[in-house]
CHARMM internal coordinates of N, CA and C (Angstrom, degrees):
IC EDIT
DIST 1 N 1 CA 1.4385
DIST 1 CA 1 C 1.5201
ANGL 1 N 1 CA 1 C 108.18
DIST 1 C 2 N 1.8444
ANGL 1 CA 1 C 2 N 124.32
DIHE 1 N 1 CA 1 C 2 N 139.15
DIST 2 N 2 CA 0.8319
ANGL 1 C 2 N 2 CA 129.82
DIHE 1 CA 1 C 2 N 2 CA 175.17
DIST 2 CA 2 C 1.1716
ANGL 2 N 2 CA 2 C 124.69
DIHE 1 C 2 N 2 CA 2 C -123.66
DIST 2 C 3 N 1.4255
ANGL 2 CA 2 C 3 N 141.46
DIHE 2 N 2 CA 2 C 3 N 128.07
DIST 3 N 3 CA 1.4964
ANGL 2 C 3 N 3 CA 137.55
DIHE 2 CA 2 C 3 N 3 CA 168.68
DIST 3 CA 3 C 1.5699
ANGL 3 N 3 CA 3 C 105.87
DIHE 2 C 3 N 3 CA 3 C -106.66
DIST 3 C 4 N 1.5351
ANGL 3 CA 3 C 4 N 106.27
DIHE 3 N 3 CA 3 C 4 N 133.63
DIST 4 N 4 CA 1.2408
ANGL 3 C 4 N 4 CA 122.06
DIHE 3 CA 3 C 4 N 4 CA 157.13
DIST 4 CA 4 C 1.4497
ANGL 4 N 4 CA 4 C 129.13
DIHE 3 C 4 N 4 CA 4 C -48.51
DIST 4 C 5 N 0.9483
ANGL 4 CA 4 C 5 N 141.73
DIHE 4 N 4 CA 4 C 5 N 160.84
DIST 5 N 5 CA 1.7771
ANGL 4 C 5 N 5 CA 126.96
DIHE 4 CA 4 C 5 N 5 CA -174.89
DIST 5 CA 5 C 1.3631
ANGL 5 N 5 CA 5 C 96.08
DIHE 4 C 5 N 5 CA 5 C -134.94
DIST 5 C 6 N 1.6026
ANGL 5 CA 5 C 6 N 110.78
DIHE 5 N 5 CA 5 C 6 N -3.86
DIST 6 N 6 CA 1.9976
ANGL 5 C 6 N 6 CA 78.72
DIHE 5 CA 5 C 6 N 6 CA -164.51
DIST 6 CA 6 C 2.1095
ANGL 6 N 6 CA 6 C 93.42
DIHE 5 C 6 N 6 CA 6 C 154.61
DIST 6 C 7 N 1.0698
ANGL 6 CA 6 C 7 N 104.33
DIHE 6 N 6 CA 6 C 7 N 155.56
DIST 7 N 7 CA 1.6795
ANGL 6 C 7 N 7 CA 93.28
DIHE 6 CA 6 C 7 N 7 CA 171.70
DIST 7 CA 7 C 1.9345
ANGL 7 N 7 CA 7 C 77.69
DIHE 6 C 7 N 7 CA 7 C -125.25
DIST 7 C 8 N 1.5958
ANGL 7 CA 7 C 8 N 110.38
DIHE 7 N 7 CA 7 C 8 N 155.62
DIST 8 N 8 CA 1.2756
ANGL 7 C 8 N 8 CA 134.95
DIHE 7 CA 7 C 8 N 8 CA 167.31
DIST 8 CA 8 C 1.2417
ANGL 8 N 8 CA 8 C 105.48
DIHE 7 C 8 N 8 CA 8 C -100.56
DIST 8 C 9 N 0.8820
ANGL 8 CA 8 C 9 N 100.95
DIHE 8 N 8 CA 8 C 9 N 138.67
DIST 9 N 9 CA 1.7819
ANGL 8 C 9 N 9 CA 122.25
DIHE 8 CA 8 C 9 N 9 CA 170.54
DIST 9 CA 9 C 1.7365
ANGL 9 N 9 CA 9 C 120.47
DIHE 8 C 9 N 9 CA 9 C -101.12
DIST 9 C 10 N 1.3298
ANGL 9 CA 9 C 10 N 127.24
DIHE 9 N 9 CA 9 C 10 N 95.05
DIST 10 N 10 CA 1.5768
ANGL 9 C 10 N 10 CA 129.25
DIHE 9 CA 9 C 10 N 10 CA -174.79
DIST 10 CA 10 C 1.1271
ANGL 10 N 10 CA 10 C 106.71
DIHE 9 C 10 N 10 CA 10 C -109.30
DIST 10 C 11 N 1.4302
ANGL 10 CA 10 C 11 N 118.96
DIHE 10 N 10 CA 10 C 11 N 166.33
DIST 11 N 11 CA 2.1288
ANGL 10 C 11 N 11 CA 122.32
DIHE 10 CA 10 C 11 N 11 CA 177.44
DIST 11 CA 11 C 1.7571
ANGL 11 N 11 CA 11 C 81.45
DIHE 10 C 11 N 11 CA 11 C -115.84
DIST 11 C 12 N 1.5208
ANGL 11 CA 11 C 12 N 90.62
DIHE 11 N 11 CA 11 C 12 N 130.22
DIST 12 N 12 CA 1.6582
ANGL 11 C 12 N 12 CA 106.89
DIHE 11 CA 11 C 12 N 12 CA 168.85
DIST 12 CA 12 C 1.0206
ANGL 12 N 12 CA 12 C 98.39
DIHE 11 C 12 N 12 CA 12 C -105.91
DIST 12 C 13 N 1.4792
ANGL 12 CA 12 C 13 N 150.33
DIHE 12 N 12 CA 12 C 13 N 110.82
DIST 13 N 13 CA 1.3938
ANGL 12 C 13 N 13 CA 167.06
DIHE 12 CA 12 C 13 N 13 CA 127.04
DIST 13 CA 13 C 1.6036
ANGL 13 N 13 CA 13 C 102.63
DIHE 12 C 13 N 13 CA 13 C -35.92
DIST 13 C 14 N 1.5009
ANGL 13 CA 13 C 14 N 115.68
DIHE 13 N 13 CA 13 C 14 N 116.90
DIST 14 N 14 CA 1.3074
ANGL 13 C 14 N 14 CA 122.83
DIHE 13 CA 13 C 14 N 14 CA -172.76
DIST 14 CA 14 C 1.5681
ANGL 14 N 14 CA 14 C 98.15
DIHE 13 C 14 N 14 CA 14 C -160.55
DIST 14 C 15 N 1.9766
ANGL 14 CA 14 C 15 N 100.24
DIHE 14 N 14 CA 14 C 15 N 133.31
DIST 15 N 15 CA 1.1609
ANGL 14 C 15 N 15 CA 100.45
DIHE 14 CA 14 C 15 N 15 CA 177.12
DIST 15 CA 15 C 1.6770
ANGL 15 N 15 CA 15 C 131.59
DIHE 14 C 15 N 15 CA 15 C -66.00
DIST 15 C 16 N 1.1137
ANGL 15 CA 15 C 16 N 112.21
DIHE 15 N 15 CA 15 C 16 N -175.07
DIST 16 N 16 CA 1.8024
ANGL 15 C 16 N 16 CA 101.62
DIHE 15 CA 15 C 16 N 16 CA 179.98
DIST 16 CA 16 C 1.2529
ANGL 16 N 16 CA 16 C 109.81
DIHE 15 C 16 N 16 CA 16 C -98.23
DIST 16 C 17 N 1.9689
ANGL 16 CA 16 C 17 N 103.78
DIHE 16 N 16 CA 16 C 17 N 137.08
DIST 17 N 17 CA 1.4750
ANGL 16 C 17 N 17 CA 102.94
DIHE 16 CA 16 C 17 N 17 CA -164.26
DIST 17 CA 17 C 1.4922
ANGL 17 N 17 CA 17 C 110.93
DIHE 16 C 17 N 17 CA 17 C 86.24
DIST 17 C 18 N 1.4583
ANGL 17 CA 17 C 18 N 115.40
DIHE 17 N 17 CA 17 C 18 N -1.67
DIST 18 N 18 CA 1.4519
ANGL 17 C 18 N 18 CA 102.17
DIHE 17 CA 17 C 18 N 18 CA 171.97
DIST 18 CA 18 C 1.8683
ANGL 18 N 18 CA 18 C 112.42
DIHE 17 C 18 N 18 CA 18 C -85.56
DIST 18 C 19 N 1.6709
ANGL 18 CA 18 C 19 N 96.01
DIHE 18 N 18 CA 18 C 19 N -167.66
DIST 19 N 19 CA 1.6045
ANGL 18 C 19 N 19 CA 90.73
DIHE 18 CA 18 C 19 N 19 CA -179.43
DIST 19 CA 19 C 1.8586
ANGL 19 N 19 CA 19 C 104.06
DIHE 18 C 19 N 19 CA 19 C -66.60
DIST 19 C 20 N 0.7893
ANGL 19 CA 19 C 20 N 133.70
DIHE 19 N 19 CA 19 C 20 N -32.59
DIST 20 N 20 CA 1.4549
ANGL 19 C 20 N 20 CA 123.85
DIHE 19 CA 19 C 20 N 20 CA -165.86
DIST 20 CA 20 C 1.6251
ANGL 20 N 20 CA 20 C 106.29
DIHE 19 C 20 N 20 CA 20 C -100.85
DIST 20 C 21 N 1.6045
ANGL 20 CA 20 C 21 N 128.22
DIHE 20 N 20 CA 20 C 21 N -12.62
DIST 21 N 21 CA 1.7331
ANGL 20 C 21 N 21 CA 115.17
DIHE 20 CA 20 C 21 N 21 CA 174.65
DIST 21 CA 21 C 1.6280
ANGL 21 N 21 CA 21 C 111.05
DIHE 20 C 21 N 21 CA 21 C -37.06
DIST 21 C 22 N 1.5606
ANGL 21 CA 21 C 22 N 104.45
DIHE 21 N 21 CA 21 C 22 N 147.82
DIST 22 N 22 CA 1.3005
ANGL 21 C 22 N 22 CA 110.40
DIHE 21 CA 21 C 22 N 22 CA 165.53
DIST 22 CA 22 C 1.4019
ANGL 22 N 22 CA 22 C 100.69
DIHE 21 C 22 N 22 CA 22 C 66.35
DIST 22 C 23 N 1.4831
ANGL 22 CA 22 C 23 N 149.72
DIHE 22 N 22 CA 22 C 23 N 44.54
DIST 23 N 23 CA 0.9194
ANGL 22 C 23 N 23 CA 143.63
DIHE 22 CA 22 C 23 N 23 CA -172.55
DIST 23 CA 23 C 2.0476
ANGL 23 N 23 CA 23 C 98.35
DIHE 22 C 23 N 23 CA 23 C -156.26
DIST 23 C 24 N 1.3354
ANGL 23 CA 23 C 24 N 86.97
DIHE 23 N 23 CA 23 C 24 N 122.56
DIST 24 N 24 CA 1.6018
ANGL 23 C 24 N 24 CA 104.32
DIHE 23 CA 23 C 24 N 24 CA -172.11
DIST 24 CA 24 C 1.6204
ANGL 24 N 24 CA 24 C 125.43
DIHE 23 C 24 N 24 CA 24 C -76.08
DIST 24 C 25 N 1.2076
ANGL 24 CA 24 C 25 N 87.50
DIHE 24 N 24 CA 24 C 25 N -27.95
DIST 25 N 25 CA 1.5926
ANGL 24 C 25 N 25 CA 101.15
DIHE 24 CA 24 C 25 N 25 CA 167.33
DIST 25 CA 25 C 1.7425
ANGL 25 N 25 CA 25 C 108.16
DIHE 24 C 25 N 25 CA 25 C -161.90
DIST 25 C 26 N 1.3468
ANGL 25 CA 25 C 26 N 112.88
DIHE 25 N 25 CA 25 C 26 N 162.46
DIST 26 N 26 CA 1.3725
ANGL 25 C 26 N 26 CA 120.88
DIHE 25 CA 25 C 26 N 26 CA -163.59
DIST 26 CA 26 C 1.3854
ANGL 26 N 26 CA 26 C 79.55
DIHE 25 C 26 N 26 CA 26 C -151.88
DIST 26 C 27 N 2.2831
ANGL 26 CA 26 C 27 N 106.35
DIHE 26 N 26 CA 26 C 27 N 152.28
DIST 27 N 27 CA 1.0378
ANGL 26 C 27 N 27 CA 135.24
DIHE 26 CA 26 C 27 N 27 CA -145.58
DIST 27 CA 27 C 1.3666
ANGL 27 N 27 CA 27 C 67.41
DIHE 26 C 27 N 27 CA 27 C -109.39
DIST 27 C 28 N 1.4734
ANGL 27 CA 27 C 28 N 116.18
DIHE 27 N 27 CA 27 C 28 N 166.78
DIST 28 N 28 CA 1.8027
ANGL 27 C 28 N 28 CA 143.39
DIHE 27 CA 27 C 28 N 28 CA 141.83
DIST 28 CA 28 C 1.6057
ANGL 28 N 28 CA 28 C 102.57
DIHE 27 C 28 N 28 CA 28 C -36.10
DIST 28 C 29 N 1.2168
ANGL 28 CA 28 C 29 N 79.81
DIHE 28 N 28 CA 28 C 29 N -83.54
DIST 29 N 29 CA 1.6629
ANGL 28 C 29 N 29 CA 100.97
DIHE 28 CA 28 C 29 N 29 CA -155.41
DIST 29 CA 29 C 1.8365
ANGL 29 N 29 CA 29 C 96.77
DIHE 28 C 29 N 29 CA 29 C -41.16
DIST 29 C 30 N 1.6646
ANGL 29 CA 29 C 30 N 116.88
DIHE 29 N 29 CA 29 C 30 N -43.21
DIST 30 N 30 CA 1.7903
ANGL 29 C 30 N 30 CA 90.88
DIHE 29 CA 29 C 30 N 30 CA 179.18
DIST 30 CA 30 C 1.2872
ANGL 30 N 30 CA 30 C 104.25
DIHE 29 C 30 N 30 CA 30 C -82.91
DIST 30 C 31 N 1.0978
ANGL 30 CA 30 C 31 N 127.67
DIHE 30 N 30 CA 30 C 31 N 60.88
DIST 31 N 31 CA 1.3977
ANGL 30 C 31 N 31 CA 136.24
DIHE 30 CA 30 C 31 N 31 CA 140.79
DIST 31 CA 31 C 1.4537
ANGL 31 N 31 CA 31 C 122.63
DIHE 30 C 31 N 31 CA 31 C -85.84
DIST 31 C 32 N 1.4986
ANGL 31 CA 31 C 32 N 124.05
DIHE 31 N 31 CA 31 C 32 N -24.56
DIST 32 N 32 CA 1.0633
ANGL 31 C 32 N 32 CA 143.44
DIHE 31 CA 31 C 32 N 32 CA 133.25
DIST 32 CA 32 C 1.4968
ANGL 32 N 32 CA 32 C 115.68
DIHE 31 C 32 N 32 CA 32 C -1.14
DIST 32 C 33 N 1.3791
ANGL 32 CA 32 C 33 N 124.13
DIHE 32 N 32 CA 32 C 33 N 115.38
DIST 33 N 33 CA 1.3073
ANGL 32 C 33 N 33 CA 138.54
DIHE 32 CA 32 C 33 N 33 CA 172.64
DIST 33 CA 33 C 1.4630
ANGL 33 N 33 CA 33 C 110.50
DIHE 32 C 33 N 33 CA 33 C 74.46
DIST 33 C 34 N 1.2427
ANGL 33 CA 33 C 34 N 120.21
DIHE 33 N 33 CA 33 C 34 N -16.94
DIST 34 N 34 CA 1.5448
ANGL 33 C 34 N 34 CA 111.84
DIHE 33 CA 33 C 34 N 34 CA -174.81
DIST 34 CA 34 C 1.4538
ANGL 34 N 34 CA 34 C 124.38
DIHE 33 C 34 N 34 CA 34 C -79.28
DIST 34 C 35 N 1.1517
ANGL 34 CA 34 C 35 N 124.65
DIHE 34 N 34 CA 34 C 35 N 165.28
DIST 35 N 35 CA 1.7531
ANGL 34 C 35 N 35 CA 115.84
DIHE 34 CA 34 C 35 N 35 CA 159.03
DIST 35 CA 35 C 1.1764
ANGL 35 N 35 CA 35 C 120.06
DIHE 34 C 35 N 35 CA 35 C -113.08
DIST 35 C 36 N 1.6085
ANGL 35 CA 35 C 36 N 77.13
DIHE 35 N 35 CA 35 C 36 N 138.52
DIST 36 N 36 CA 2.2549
ANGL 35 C 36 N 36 CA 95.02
DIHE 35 CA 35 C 36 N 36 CA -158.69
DIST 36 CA 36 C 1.5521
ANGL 36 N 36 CA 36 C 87.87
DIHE 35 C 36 N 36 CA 36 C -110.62
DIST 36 C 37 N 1.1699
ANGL 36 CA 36 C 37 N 121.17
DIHE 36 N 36 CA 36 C 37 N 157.48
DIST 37 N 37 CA 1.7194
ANGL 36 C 37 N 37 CA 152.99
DIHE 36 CA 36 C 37 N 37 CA 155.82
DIST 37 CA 37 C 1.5115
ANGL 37 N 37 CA 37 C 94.50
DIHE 36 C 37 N 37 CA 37 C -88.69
DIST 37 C 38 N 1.3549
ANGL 37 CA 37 C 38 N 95.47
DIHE 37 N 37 CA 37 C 38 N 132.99
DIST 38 N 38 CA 1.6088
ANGL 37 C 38 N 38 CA 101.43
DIHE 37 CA 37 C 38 N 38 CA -170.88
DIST 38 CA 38 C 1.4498
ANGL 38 N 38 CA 38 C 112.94
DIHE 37 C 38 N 38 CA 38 C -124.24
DIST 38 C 39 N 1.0090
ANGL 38 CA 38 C 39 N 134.90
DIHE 38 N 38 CA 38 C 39 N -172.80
DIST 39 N 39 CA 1.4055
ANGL 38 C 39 N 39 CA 136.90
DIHE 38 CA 38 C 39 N 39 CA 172.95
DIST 39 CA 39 C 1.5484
ANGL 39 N 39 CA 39 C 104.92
DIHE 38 C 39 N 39 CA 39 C -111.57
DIST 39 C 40 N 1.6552
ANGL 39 CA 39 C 40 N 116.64
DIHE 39 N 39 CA 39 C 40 N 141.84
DIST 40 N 40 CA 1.5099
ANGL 39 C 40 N 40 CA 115.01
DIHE 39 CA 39 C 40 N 40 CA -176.89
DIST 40 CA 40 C 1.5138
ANGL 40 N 40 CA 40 C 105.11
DIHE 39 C 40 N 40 CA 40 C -49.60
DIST 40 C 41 N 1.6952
ANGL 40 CA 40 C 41 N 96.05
DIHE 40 N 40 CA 40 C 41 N 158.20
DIST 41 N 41 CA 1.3037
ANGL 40 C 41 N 41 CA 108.15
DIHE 40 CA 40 C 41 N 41 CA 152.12
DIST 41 CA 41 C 1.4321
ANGL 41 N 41 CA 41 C 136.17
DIHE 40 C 41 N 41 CA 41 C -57.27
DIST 41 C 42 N 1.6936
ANGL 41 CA 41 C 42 N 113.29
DIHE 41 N 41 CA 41 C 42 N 112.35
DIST 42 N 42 CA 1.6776
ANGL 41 C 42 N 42 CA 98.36
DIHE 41 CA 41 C 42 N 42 CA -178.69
DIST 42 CA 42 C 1.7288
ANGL 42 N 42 CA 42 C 92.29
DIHE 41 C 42 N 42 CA 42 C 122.52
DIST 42 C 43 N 1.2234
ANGL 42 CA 42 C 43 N 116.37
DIHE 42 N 42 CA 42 C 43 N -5.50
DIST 43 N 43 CA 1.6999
ANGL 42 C 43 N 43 CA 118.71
DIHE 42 CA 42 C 43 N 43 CA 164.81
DIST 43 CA 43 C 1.5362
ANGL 43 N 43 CA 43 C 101.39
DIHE 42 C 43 N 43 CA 43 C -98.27
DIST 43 C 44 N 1.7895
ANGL 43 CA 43 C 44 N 93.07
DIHE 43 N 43 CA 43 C 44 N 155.91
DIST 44 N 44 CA 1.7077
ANGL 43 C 44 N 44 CA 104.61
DIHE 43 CA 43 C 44 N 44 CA 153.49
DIST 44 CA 44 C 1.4980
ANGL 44 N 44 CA 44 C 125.65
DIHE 43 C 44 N 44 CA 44 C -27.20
DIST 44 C 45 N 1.4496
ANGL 44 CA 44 C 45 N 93.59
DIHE 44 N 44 CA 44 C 45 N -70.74
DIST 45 N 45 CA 0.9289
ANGL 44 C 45 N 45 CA 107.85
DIHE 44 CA 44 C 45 N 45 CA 178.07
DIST 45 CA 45 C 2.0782
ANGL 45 N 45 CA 45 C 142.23
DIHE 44 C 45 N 45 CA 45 C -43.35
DIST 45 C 46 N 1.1009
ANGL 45 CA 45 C 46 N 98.21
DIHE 45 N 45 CA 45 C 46 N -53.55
DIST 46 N 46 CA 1.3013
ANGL 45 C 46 N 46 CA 138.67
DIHE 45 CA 45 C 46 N 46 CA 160.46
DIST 46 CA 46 C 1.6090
ANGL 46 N 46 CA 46 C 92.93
DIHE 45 C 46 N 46 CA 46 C -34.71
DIST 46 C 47 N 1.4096
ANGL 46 CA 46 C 47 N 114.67
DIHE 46 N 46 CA 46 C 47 N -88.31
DIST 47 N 47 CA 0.8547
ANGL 46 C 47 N 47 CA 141.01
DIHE 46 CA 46 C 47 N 47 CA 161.37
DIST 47 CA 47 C 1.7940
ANGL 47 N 47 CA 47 C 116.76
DIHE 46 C 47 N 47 CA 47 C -4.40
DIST 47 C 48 N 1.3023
ANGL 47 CA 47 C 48 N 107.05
DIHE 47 N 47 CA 47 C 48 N -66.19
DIST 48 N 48 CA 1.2894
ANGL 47 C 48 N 48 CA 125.27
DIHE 47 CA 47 C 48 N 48 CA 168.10
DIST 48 CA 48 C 1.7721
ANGL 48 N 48 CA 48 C 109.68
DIHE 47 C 48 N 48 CA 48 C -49.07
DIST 48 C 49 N 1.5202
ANGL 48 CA 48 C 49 N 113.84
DIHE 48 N 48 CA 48 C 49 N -56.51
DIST 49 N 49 CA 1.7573
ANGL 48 C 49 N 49 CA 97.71
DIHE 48 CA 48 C 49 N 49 CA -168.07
DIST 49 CA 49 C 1.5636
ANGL 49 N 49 CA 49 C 80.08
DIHE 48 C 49 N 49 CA 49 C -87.25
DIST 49 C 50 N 0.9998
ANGL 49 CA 49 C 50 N 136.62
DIHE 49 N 49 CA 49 C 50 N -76.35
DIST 50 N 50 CA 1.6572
ANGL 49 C 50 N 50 CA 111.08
DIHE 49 CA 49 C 50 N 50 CA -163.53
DIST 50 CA 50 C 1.4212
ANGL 50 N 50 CA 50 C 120.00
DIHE 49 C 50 N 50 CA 50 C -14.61
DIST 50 C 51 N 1.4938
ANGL 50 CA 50 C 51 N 128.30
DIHE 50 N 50 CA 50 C 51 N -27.38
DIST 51 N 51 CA 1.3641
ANGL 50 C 51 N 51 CA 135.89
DIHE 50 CA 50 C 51 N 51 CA -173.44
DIST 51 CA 51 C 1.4719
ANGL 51 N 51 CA 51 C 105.19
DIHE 50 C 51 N 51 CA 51 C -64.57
DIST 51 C 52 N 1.8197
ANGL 51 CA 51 C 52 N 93.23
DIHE 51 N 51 CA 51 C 52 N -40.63
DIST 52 N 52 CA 1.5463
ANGL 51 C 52 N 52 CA 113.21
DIHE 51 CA 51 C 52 N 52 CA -161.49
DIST 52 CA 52 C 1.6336
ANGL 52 N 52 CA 52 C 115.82
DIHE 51 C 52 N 52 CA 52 C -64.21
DIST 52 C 53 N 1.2976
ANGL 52 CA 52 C 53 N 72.92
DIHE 52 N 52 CA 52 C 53 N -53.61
DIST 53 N 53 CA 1.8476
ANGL 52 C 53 N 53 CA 84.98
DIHE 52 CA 52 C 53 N 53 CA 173.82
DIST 53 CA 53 C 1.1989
ANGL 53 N 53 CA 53 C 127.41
DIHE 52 C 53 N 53 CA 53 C -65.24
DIST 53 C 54 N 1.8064
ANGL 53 CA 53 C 54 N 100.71
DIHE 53 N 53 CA 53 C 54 N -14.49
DIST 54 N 54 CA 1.5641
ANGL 53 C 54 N 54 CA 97.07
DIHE 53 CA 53 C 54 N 54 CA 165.34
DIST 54 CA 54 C 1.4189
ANGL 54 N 54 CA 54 C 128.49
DIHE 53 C 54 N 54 CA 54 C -98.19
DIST 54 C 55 N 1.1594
ANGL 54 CA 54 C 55 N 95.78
DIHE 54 N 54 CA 54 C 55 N 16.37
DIST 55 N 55 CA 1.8981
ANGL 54 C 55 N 55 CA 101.70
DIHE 54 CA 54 C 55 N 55 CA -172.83
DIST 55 CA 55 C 1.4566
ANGL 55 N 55 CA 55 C 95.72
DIHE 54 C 55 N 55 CA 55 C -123.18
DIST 55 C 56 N 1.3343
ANGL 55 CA 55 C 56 N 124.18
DIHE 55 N 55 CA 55 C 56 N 8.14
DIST 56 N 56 CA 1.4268
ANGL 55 C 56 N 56 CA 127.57
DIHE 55 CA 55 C 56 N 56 CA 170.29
DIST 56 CA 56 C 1.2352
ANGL 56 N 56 CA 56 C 132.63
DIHE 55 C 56 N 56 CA 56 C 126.16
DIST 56 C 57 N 1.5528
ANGL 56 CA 56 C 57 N 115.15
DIHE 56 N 56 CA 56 C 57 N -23.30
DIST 57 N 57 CA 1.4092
ANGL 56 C 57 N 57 CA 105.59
DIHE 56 CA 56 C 57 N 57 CA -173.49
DIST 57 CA 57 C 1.7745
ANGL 57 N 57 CA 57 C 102.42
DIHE 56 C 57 N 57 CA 57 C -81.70
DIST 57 C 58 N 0.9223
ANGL 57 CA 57 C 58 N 88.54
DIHE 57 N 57 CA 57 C 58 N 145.63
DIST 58 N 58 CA 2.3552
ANGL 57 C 58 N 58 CA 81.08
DIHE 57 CA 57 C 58 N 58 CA 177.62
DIST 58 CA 58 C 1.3716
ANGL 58 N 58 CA 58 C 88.67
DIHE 57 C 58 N 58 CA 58 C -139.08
DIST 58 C 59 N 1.2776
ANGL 58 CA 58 C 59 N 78.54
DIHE 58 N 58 CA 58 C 59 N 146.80
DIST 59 N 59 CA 1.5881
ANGL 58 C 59 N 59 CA 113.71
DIHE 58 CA 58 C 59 N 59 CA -161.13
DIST 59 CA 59 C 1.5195
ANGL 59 N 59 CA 59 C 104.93
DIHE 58 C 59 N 59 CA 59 C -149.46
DIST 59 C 60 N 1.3826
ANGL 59 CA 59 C 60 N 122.11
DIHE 59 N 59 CA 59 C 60 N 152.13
DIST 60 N 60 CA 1.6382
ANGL 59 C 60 N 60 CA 136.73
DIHE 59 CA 59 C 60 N 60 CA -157.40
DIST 60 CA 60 C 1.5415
ANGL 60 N 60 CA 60 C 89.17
DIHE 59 C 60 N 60 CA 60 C -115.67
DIST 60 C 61 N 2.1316
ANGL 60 CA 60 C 61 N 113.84
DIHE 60 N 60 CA 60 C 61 N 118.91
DIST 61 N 61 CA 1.1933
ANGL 60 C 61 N 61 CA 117.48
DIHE 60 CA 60 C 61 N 61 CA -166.88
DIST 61 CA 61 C 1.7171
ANGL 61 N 61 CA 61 C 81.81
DIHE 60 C 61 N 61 CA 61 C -91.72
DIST 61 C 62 N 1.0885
ANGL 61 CA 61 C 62 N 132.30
DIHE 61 N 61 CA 61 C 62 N 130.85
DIST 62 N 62 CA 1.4379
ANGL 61 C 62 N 62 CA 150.74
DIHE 61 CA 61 C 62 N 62 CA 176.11
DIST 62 CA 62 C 1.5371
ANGL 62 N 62 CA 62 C 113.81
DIHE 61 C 62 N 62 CA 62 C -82.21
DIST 62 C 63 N 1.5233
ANGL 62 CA 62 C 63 N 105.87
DIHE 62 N 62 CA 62 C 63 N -50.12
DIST 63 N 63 CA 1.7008
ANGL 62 C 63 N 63 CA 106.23
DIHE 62 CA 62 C 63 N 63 CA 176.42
DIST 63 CA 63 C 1.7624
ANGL 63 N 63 CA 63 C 92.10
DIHE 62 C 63 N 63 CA 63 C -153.85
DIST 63 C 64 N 1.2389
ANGL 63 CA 63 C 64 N 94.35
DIHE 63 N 63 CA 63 C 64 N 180.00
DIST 64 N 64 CA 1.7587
ANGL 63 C 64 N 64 CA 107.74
DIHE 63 CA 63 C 64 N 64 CA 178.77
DIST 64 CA 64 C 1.5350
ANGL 64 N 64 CA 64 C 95.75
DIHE 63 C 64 N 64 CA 64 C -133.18
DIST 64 C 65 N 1.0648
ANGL 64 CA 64 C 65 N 135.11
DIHE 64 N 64 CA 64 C 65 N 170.60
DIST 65 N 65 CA 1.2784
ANGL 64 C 65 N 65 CA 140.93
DIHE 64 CA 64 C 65 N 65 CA -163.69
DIST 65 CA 65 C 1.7861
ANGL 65 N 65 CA 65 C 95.12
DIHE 64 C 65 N 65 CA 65 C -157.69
DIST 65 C 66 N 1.0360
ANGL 65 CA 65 C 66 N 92.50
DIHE 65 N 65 CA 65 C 66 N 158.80
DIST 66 N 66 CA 1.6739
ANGL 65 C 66 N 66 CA 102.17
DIHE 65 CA 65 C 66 N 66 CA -167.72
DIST 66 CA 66 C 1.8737
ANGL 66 N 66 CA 66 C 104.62
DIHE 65 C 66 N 66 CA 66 C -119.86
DIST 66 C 67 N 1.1337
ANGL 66 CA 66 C 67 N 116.92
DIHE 66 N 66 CA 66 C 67 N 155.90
DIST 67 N 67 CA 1.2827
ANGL 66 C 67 N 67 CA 131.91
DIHE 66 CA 66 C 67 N 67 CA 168.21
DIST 67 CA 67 C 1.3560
ANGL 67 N 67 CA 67 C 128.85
DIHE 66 C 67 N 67 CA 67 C -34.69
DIST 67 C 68 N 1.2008
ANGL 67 CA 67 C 68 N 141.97
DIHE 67 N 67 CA 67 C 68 N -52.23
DIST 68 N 68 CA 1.2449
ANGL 67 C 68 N 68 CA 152.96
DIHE 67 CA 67 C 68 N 68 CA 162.11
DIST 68 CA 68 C 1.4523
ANGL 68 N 68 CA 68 C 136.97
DIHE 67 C 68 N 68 CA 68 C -134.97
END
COOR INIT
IC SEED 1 N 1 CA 1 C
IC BUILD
């Protein structure tokens, strides 16, 4: 049995002409194969696709970005 907790809300920054331009919202799961810029280890955030990648979608971390 599963309960939902909540939907998250993120900004996907994507160039123009990429797979996701012009697109209002995007699923998890096609997060799949791409490379994301991530937030350090030890944020919310962070936190959040590490989840991702562990429940299946994998995805190529490209850079990490730091706090301030």
């Amino acid at each position: 049995m599963s309960h939902a907790l909540g939907q998250r809300r993120f900004i996907l920054v994507v160039p123009p002409g990429g797979p996701f331009a012009d697109r209002p919202v995007v699923e998890c799961r096609e997060l799949a194969g791409q490379r994301l810029i991530v937030g350090q280890r030890g944020t919310g955030t962070r936190a959040y696709v590490d989840a991702l990648y562990e429940q299946g979608t994998r995805f190529t971390v490209a850079a990490e970005t730091g706090t301030g």
